[in-house]
C-alpha positions as CSV (number, residue, x, y, z in Angstrom):
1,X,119.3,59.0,131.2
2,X,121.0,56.4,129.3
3,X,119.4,53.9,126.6
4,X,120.5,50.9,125.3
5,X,118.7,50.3,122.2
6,X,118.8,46.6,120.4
7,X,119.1,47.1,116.9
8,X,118.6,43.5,116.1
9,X,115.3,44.2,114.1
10,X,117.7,45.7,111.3
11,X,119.3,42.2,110.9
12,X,116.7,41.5,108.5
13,X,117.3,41.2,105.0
14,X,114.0,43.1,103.4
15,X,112.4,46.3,104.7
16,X,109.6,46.0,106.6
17,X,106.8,47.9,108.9
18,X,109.4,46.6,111.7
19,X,112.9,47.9,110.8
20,X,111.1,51.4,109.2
21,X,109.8,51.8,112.5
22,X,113.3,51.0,114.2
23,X,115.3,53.4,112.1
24,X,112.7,56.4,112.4
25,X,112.1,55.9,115.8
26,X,116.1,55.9,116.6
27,X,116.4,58.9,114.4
28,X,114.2,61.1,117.0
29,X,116.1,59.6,119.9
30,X,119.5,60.6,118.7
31,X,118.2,64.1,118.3
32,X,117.1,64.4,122.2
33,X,119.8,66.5,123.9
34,X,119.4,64.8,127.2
35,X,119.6,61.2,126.1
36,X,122.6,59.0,125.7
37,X,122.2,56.5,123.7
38,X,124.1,53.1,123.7
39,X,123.2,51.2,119.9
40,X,123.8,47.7,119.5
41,X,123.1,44.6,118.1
42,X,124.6,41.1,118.6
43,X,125.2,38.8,115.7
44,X,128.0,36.5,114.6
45,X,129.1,39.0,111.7
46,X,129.3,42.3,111.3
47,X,126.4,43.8,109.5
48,X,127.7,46.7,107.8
49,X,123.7,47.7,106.3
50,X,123.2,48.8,110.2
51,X,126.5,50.5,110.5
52,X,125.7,52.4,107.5
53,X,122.5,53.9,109.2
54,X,124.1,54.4,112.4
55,X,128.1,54.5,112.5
56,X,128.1,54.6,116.3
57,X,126.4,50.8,116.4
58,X,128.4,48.3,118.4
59,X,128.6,44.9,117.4
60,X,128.7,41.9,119.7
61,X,130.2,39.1,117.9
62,X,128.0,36.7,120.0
63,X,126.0,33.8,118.2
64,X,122.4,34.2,118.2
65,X,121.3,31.0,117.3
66,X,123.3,29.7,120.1
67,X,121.5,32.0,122.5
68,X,118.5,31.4,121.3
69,X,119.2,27.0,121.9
70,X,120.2,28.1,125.4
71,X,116.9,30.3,126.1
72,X,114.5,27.4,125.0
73,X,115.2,25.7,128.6
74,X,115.7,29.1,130.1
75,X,116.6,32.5,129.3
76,X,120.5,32.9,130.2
77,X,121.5,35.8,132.4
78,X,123.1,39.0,131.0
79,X,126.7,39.0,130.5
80,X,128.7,41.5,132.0
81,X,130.8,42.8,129.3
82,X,127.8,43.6,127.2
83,X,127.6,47.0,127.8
84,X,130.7,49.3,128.0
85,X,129.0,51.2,130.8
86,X,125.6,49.9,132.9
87,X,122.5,51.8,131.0
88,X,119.6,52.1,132.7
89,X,117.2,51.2,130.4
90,X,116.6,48.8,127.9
91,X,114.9,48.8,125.0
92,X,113.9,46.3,122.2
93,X,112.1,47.6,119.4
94,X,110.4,44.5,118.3
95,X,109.1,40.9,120.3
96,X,112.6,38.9,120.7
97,X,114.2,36.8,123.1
98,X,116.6,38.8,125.4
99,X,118.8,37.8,129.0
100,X,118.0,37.8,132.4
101,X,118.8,41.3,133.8
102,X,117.8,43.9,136.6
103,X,118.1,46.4,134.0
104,X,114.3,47.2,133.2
105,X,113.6,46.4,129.6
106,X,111.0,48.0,127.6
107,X,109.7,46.2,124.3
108,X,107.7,47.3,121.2
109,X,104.6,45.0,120.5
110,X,103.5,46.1,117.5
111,X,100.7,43.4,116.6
112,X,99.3,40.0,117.9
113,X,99.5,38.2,114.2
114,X,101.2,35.1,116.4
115,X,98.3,35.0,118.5
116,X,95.5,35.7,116.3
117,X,96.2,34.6,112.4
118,X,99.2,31.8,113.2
119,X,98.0,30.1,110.3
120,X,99.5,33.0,107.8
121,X,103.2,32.7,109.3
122,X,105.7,30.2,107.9
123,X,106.6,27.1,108.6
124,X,109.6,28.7,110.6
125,X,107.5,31.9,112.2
126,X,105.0,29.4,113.8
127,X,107.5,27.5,115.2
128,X,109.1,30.2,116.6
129,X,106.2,31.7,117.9
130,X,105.5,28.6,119.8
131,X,109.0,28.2,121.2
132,X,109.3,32.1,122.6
133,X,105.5,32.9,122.9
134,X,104.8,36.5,124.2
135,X,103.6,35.4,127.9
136,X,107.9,34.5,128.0
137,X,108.9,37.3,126.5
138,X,107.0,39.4,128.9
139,X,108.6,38.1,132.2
140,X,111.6,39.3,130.7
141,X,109.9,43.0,130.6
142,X,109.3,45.9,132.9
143,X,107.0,47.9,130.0
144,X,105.2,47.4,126.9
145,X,105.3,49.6,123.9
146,X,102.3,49.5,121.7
147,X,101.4,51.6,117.8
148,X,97.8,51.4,118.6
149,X,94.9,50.8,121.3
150,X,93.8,48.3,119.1
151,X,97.2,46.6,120.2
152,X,97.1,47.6,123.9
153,X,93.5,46.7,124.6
154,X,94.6,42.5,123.6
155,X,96.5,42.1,126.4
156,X,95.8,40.5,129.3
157,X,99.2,41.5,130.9
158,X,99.3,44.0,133.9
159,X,102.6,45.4,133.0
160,X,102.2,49.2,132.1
161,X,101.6,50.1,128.9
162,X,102.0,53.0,126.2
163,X,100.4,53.5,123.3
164,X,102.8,55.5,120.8
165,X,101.6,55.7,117.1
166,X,103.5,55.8,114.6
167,X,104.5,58.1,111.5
168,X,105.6,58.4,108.0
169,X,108.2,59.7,105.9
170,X,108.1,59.7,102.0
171,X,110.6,60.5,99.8
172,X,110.6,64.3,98.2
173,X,112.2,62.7,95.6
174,X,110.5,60.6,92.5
175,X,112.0,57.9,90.6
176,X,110.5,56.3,87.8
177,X,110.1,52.9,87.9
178,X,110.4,50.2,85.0
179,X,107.2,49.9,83.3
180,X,105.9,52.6,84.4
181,X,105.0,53.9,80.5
182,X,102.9,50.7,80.1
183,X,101.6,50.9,83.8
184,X,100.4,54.7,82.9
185,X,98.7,53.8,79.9
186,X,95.2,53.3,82.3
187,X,94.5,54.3,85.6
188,X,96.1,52.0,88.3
189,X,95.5,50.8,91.7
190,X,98.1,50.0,94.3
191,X,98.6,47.8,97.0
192,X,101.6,47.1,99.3
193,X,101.4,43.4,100.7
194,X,104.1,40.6,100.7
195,X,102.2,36.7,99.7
196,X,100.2,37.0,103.0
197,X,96.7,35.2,103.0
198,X,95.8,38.2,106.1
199,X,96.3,40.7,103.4
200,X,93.7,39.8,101.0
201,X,95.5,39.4,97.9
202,X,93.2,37.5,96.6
203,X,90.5,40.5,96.5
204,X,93.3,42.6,94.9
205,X,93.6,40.2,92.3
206,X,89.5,39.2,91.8
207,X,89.3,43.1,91.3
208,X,91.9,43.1,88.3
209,X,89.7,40.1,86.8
210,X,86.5,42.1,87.0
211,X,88.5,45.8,85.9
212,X,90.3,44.5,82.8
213,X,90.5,48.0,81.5
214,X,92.5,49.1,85.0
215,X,95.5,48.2,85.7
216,X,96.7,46.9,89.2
217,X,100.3,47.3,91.0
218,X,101.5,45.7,93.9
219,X,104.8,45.8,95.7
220,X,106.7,43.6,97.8
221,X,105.2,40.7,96.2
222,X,107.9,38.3,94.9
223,X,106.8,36.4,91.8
224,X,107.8,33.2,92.6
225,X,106.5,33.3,95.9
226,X,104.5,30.3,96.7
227,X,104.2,29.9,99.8
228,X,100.1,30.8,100.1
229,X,99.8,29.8,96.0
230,X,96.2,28.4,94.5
231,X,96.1,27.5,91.0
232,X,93.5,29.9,90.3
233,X,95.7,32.8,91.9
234,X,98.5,31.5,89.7
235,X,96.4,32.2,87.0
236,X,95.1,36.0,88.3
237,X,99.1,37.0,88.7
238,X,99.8,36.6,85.0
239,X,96.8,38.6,83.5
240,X,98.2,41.7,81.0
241,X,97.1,44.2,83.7
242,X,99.0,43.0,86.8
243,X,102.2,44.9,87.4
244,X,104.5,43.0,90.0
245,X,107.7,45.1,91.6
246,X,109.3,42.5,94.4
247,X,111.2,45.6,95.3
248,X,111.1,49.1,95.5
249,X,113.1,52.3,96.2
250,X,111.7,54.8,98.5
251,X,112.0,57.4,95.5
252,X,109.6,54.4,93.3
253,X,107.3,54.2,96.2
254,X,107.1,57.6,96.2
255,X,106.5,57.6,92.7
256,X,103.6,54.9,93.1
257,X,101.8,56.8,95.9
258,X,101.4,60.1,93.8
259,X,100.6,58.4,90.9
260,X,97.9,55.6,91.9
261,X,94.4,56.1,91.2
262,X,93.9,54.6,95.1
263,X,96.1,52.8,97.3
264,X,93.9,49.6,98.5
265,X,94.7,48.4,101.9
266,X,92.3,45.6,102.4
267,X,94.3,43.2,105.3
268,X,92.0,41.7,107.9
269,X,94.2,42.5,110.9
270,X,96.7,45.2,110.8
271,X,98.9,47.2,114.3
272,X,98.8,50.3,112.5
273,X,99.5,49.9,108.7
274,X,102.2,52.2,107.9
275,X,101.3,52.3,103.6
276,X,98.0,53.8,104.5
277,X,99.7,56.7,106.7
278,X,102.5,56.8,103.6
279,X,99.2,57.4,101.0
280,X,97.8,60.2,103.3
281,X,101.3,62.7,103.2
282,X,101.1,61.8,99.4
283,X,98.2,62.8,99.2
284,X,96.9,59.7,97.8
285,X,93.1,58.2,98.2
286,X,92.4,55.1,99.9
287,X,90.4,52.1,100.3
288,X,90.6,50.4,103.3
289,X,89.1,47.2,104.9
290,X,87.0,48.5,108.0
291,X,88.9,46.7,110.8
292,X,89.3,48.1,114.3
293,X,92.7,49.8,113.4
294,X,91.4,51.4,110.6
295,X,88.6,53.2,112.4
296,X,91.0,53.7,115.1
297,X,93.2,56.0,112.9
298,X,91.0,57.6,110.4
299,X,87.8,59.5,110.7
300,X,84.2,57.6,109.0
301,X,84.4,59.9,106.1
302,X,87.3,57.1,104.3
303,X,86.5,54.6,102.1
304,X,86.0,51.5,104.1
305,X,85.1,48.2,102.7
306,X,84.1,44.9,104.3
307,X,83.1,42.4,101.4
308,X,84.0,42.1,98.0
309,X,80.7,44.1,96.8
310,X,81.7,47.4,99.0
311,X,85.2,46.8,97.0
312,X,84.3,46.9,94.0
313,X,81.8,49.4,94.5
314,X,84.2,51.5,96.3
315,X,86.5,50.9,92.7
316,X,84.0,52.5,90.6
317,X,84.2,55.7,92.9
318,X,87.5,56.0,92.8
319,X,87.9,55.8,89.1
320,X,85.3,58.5,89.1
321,X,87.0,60.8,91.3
322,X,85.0,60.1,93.7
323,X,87.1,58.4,96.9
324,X,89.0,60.6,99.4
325,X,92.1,60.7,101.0
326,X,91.5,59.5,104.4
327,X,91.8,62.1,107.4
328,X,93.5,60.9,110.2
329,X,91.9,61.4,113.7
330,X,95.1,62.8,115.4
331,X,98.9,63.9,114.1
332,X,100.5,61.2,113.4
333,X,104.5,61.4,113.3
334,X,107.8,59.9,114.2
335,X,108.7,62.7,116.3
336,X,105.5,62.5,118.5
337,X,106.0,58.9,118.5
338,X,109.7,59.1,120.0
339,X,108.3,61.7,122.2
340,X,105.9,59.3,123.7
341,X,108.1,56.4,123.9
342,X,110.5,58.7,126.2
343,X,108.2,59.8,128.6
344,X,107.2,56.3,128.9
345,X,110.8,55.1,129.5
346,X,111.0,57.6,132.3
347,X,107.9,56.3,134.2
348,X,108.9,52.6,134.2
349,X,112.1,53.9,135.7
350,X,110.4,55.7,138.3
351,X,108.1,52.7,139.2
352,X,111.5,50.9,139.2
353,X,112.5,53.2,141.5
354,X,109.5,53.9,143.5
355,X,108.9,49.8,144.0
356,X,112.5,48.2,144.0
357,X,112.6,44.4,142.5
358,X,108.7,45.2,141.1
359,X,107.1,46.1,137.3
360,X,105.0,48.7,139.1
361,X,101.4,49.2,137.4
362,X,100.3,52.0,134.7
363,X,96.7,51.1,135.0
364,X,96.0,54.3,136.4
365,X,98.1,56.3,133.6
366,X,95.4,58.9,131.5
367,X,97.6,57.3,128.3
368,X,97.6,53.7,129.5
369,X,95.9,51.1,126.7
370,X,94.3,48.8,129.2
371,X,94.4,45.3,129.1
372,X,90.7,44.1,128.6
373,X,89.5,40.7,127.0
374,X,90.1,40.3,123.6
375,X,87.1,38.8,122.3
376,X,85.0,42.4,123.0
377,X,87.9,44.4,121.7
378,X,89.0,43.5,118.2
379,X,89.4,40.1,118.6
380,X,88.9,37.5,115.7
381,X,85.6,35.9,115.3
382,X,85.4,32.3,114.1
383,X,85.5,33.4,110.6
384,X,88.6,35.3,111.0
385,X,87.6,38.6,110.8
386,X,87.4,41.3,113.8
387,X,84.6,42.5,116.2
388,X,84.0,45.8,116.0
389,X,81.8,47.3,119.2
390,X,80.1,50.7,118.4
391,X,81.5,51.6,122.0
392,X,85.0,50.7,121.3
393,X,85.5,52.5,118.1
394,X,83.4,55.7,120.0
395,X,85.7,55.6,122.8
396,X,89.0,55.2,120.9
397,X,88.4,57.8,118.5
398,X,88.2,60.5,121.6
399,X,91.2,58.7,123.9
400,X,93.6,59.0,120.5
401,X,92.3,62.1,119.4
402,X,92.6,64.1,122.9
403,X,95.8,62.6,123.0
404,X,97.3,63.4,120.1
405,X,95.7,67.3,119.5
């Protein structure tokens, strides 16, 4: 089989859940002795981060904000020098605009923040969320890859569908970071959130107000960051013990997660929330907000949290010792993931095969995240937060644990 995988995703300038998942996910693939890989990415200049992870990449000196003008009145059709040789699969591991092609095309949906939370994008996400909104992308698609059921279960689409989870990797290595001496003179809690209003920042810094004697780290939070800024948070991100690190090594991540007192992972929507998975292989405890891919991964025994009462109560316990590293419900790891993301590329080209010119249907799959109405399966009430059916959870614990033992 030959695979043609889009590295676009790595064209980004930060690290994120997206381009960690890209590169791991990649790094299984090129291990598979059977599988022939074609990497590439199209951009007007050469990106030589990508070709540092993967030498082989080819680069496509093609314009991508031309394509993307040309695909707002339709999506062009696939040019025939792209590939060196026809592959017969393509894969795209993020949601992103792509041509017209008989070639089936698999891509990776790994949340539904555009659909559900629109109002904690920027300017520039929204409106390009509205000008390539998922129902387009998905007539350009033959299969949906998804991290969670949580995911799968929100759409309405009939395509086939596979849920892959995800995994983790940290660092062996530790690196101290700068002000770590001051940060280690009390016991700290971490968080891992960019300025996003979905993440709950503003718990994470209500909890440093009440905890003066704590101190409180996060990462990936820039300091000039504005966009989502209130006066009285302003305020909150200059008290003595906030510790702000815009940027991180993985060897200082590392570093954080076996040193933090509890990683707190409060966001009201998440697709699989890759820091709390990094925390678990470091061994590190944490508090969670109880949304439906939280209960999804983990087992009730972790330290979930709904209001800012349980939090803070849930703050207490973990400065006594008392909060537990969460237990995941199934093994969760890169390799698995990869594993289940190739068995899924071979079915969609066997219904390719088996119905020529048609998506074919995985309804029937035993690992197939159905696509049932979103307001009974973790969609958002009016107050923004998620359902959560005593059904759903019961039934997604068993379908992700018998899958993954």
């Amino acid at each position: 089989m030959r695979l043609a995988i889009d590295l676009r995703p790595l064209l980004e300038p930060y690290e994120s859940g997206v381009t960690c998942y890209t590169k791991s996910m990649v790094k299984e693939l090129l291990k598979k002795k059977d599988l022939e890989l074609d990497l590439y990415y199209q951009a007007r200049s050469r990106c030589e981060a990508i070709h540092s992870v993967f030498p082989t990449v080819r680069h496509l000196p093609l314009s991508n904000t031309r394509f993307h003008l040309r695909s707002l009145f339709g999506f062009p059709t696939l040019p025939d020098f792209y590939f060196l040789q026809k592959p017969d699969l393509i894969w795209i591991p993020d949601r992103r605009p792509f041509y017209k092609s008989d070639i089936p095309l698999v891509m990776t949906l790994h949340d539904r923040v555009p659909e559900f939370y629109r109002s904690t994008l920027s300017l520039k996400g929204r409106l390009w969320h509205s000008l390539f909104p998922l129902r387009r992308l998905l007539q350009l698609c033959s299969g949906i890859l998804v991290p969670t059921f949580t995911v799968g279960e929100t759409l309405r689409s009939k395509l086939p569908k596979e849920v892959t989870y995800a995994g983790a990797r940290l660092s062996k290595n530790q690196e101290i970071p700068e002000r770590a001496r001051s940060l280690l003179k009390a016991p700290f809690f971490l968080m891992i959130s960019p300025s996003d209003p979905r993440k709950r920042l503003h718990w994470f810094f209500q909890m440093a107000e009440r905890f003066p004697k704590a101190h409180f780290a996060v990462i990936g939070l820039k300091p000039k960051e504005s966009r989502f800024a209130t006066p009285r948070l302003a305020g909150l991100k200059k008290r003595a013990n906030i510790f702000l690190y815009p940027e991180v090594s993985d060897e200082e991540k590392s570093w954080f997660l076996h040193h933090a007192r509890a990683l707190l992972a409060l966001s009201r929507y998440e697709g699989f929330d890759l820091p709390v998975l990094e925390a678990v292989k470091a061994r590190c405890p944490v508090i969670m907000s109880g949304i439906s891919v939280h209960h999804e991964l983990y087992k009730t025994s972790a330290a979930f949290v709904n209001t800012l009462q349980e939090l803070e109560v849930a703050l207490y316990r973990a400065l006594e010792g008392t909060v537990q590293v969460p237990v995941p419900r199934g093994l969760y790891s890169w390799a698995k993931a990869a594993d289940r993301a190739l068995f899924f590329f071979l079915r969609v080209l066997a219904n390719k095969n088996r119905k020529s010119g048609g998506h074919g249907n995985g309804h029937n799959h035993p690992h197939n995240a159905q696509g049932l109405q979103p307001d009974e399966h973790g969609r958002n009430n009016d107050d923004g937060t998620e359902t959560h059916g005593t059904a759903h959870h019961k039934r997604n614990k068993n379908v992700s644990f018998n899958l993954l033992k």
